[in-house]
N, C-alpha and C positions, 0 to 999 in steps of 0.2 A: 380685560373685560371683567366684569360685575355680573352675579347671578342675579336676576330679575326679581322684585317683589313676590312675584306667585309661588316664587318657589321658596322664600323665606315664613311665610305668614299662611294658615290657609285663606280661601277665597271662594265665596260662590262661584263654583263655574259652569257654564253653560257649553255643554261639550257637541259639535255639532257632528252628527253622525250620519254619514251617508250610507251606512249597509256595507262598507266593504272592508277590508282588513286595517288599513294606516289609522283611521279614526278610531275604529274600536279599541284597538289597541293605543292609541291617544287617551281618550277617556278612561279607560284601565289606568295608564299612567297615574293621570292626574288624579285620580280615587283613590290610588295609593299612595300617593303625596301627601294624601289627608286633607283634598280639598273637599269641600262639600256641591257634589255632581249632578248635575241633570243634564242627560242626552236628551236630544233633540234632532228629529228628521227632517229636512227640509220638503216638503211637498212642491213640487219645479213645477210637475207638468199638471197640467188641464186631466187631459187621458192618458194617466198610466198605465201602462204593458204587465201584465199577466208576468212575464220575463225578459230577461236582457235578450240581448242577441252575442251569444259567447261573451265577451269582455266590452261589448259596445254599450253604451246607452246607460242612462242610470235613471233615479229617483222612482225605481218600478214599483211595485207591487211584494215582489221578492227583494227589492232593496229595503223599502218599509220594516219586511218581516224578520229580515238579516238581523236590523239597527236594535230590534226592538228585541231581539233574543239576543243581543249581546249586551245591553241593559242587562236585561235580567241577570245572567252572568255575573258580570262587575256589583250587579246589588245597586243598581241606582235607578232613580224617579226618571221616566221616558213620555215622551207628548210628540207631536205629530204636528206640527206648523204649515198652513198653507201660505205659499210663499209664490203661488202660481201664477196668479196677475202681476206683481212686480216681477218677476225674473222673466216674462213674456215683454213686458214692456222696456227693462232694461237691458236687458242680456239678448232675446230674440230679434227681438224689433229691429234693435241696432246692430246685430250681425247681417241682417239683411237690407239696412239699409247702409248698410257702409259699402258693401259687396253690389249693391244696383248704383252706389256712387264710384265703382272702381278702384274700391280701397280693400285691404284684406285685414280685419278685424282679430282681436285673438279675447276671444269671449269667455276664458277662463279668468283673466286681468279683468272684464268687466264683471266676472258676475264675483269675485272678492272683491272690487272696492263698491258696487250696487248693495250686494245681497246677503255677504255673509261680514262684510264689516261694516256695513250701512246699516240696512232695513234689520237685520239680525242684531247686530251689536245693538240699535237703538234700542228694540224693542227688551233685550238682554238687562240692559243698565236701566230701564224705565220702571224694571221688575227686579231689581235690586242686585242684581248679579253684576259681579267684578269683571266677569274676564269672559269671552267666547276663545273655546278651544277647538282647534280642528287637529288633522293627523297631517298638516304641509311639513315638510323638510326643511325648515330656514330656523332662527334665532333671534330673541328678542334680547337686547342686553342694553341696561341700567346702568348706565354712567355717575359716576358719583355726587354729581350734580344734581341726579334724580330724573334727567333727561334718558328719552327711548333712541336705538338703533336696532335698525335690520340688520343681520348679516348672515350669510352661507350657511349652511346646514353644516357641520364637522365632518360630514361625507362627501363628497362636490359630486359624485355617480350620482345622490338621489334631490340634491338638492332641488327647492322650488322656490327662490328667493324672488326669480324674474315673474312668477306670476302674484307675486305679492308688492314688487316694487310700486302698487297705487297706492300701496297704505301712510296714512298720516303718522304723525308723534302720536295724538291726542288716539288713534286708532292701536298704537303701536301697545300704549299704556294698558289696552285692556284684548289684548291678545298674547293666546298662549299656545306653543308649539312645540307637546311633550317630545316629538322624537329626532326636534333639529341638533341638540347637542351631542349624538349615542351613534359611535361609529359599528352599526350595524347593516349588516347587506339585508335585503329585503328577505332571503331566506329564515335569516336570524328574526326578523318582526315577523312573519309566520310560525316559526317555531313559539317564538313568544305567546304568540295568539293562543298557538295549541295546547301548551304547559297552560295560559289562563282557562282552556276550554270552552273558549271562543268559537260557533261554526265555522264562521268566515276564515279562517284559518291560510284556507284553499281556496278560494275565494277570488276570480281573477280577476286581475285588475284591469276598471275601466279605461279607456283610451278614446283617442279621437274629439270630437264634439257629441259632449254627452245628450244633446238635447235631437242630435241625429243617429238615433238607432243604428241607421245599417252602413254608418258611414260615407254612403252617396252626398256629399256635399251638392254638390253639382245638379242634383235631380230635386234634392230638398227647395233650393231656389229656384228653379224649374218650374217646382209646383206651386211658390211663392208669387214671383215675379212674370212668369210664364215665359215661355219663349219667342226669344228675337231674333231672326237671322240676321246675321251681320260680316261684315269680311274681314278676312287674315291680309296683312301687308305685309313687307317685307320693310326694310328704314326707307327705301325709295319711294316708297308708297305704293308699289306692284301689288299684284291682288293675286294673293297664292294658296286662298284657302278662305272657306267659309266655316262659320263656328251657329251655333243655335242659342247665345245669349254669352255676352261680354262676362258679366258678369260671374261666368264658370271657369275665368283663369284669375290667375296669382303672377306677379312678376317671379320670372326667375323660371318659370316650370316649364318641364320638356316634352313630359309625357302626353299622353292626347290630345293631341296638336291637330290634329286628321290632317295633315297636308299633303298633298296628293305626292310630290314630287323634290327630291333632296335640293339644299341648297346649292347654288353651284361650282362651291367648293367640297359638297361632299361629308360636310359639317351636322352637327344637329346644329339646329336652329331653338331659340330658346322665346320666351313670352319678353318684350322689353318695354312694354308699355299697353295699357288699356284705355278707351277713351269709352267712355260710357256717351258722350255728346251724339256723338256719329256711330257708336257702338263698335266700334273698331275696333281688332288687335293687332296689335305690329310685334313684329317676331324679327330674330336676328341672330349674331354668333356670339358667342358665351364672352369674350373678350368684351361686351359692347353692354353687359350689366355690372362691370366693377364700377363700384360707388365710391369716389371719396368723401361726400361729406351729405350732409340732412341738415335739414328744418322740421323741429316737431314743436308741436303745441300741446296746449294742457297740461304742463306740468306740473307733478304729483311730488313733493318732496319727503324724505323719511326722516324728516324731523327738519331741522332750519337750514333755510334754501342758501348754496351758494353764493356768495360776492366774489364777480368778478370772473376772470378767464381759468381754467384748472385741466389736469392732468388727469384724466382717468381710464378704465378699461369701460369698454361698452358691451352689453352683450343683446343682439338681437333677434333670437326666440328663443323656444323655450326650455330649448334640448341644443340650442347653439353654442361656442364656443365664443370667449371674449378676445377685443383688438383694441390694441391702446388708442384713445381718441384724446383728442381737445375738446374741451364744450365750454359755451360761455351763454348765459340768459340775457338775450337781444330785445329789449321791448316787448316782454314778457312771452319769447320764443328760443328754444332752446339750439345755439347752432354748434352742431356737433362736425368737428375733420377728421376723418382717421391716418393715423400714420402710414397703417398699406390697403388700399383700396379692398373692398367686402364686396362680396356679390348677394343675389337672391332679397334682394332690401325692396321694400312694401310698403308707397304710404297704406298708411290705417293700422301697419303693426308698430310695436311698443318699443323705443330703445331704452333702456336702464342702463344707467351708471352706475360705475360700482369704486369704492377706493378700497381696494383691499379687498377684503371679504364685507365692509361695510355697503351696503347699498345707499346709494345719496337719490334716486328718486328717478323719477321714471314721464315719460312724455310719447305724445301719439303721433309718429312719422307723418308728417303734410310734405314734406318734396324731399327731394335726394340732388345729389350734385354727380355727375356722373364723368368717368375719365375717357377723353376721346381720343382718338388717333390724331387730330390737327390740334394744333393749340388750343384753341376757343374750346367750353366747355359749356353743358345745356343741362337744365332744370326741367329733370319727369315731375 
């Protein structure tokens, strides 16, 4: 591996600062590299909150205040970007309508390749700036050729390469990711913060879907889409439970099921499929979600796409664990087999290929191929 342009040359950079510790301390970085810094708060929402809700939710009012006192700090030029009509239309819209289509969306992947290496980067390089910095966990590395690659953060605990895998070469060239090379625990980047005299210091980190405050997924849509009453099945088609809007499961999940009565082995019963058509869920035994293989579309490469059939590891969210797959691009559709069946798999969420620590590019679950007890095998 090759150290990246930015770090040999300085570079306007445009360092994006959300108000919480990873960025701050990103832009810190990169101002002492000697590039020339301007932080920048993304403005998300319409009606920002007064305050988070402990570690939920962002883009507040006290994230604003965070961003803009840690500028100060580092010594650098700070502006306020409203970014709240496109992140409502890219990011919102389509979490909700992927989820009233019976897909499970993962809106962090869209709102980096929409918001912060789209609309941001555009606007970034239109105003003469080199590079958009944030505080993500992954690596940008410069091949000798002069060509970009994604790969793993040198910490694999913090890394965040699977919600970057939508990024392009051409996006790859002018992004920078001071803290994916630095095998530091996150206490170590807090102490950092402190020694800089950074508030955010302590500062806890946000979680969940930041654009839902209290974390109620479930009720957000709710208040979106409204409620539909609709019935729980069993694979036989028996009717073992009602639900108040399809749209409030995810394949794979066990939890709040409300089903009146255990299955008749005694078993949990798990989500195995969602039909938004007739608004159905059908539930079953955890043996009856292993997946051997998908079909995703959209594919996002991290620089030049594949030729041909390959070997690689897959990993499918975003705190998941990687399993060696096959994948080959079928008529501009990516068909992925794994070598030992996965469970909890989702159209609408993201798989990423990985060779190594390099990321080769990333694509949006449309079906799965699923292992049955009889031979014959069937497409959720």
């Amino acid at each position: 591996m090759t150290d990246t342009p930015q770090r040999t040359r300085p570079l306007r950079v445009l360092a994006a600062m959300s108000g919480g510790v990873d960025s701050a301390v990103a832009a810190a970085r990169a101002a002492e590299a000697g590039h020339d810094v301007t932080g920048v708060h993304l403005a998300l929402s319409a009606n920002p909150q007064s305050f988070r809700t402990g570690a939920r939710g962002c883009c507040t009012v006290e994230d604003s205040r965070d961003a803009r006192r840690a500028a100060d700090v580092i010594g650098i030029p700070f502006y306020v970007w409203d970014l709240a009509d496109r992140f409502r239309e890219d990011v919102v819209e389509d979490f909700v309508a992927e989820y009233e289509a019976g897909r499970t969306p993962n809106p962090c992947l869209r709102c980096n390749e929409k918001i912060k290496f789209a609309a941001l980067l555009d606007k970034a390089l239109a105003l003469g700036f080199d590079a958009v910095c944030t505080g993500h966990y992954a690596q940008v590395v410069t091949l000798p050729d002069g060509s970009r690659e994604l790969h793993r953060a040198s910490d694999m605990a913090k890394d965040q390469s699977y919600v970057l895998g939508v990024l392009d070469e051409q996006q790859l060239a002018h992004a920078l990711f001071p803290l994916g090379d630095t095998l530091t625990t996150k206490d170590e980047i807090r102490a950092e913060a402190e020694r800089r005299g950074l508030a955010v210091a302590r500062k806890p980190d946000s979680h969940d879907i930041c654009f839902i405050a209290d974390g109620d997924t479930q009720g957000f849509l709710a208040r979106r889409l409204g409620r539909a009453e609709g019935d729980i099945v069993d694979e036989s088609g028996t009717k073992v439970g009602t639900h108040e809007g399809a749209y409030g499961f995810t394949i794979g999940q066990r939890k709040g099921l409300r089903i009146g009565h255990p299955a008749a082995d005694g078993k949990p019963r798990y989500v195995l499929d969602i039909s938004p058509v007739d608004n159905t869920v059908t539930v079953g035994p955890a043996a009856a979600l292993d997946v051997t293989g998908l079909t995703a579309i959209k594919p996002r490469w991290c620089g030049t796409a594949p030729i041909g059939p390959g070997r690689y590891t897959a990993q499918l969210r975003a705190h998941g664990g990687e399993t060696e797959a096959a994948a080959e691009l079928v008529d501009g559709e990516l068909r992925v087999t794994f070598t030992e069946p996965v469970r909890g798999v989702a159209p609408g969420q993201a798989v990423v290929l990985y060779d190594g620590t390099r990321v080769v590019g990333s694509a949006t679950i449309a079906s799965t191929v699923r292992r049955q007890p009889a031979a014959s095998t069937s497409t959720s």
